[in-house]
N, C-alpha and C positions, 0 to 999 in steps of 0.2 A: 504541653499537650492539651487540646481541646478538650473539654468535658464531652460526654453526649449529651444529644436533646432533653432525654428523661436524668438528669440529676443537674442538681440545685446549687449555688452556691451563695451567702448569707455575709451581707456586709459587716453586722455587727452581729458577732457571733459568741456566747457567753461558753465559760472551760465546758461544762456539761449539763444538757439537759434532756428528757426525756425525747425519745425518735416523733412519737406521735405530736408536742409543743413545736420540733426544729418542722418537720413537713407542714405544722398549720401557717406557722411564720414565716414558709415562702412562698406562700400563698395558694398553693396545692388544693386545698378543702379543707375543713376544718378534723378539730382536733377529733371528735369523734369518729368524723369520716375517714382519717387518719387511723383510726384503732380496729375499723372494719376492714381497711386496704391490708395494713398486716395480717389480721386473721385470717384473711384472703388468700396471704402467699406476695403479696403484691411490691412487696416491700423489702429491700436488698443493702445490709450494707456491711461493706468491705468484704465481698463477695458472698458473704453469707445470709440467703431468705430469712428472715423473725418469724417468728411464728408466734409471739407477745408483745405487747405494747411497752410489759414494763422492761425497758434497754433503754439505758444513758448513748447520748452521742457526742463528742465531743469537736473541734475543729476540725480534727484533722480526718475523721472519719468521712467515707464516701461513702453517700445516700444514691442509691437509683429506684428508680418506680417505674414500675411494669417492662422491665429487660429481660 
């Protein structure tokens, strides 16, 4: 299945690490700008909006931005 445009996927991908580190590491914006998109609302994963930075992601999880 095709991803959409808006989500990312990361060659070398560590078990877990914070949402706002996995979005600056694919090159999205940095990691701050990353902690103001979630506060935002902007930031989705495995269908559910964040509404905090602090969330572990792991491989298997799907990231979308602005969906």
């Amino acid at each position: 299945m095709p991803l959409p445009k808006n989500s990312f996927i990361l060659d070398k991908i560590s078990p877990s690490e914070r949402i706002a580190k996995r979005i600056a590491r694919a090159g999205l914006c940095s990691r701050r700008n990353a902690e103001s998109w979630i506060r935002a609302g902007r930031i989705m994963v495995n269908g559910r909006i964040l509404e905090t930075p602090a969330f572990l992601v792991g491989p298997n999880d799907r990231i979308l931005v602005d969906n």
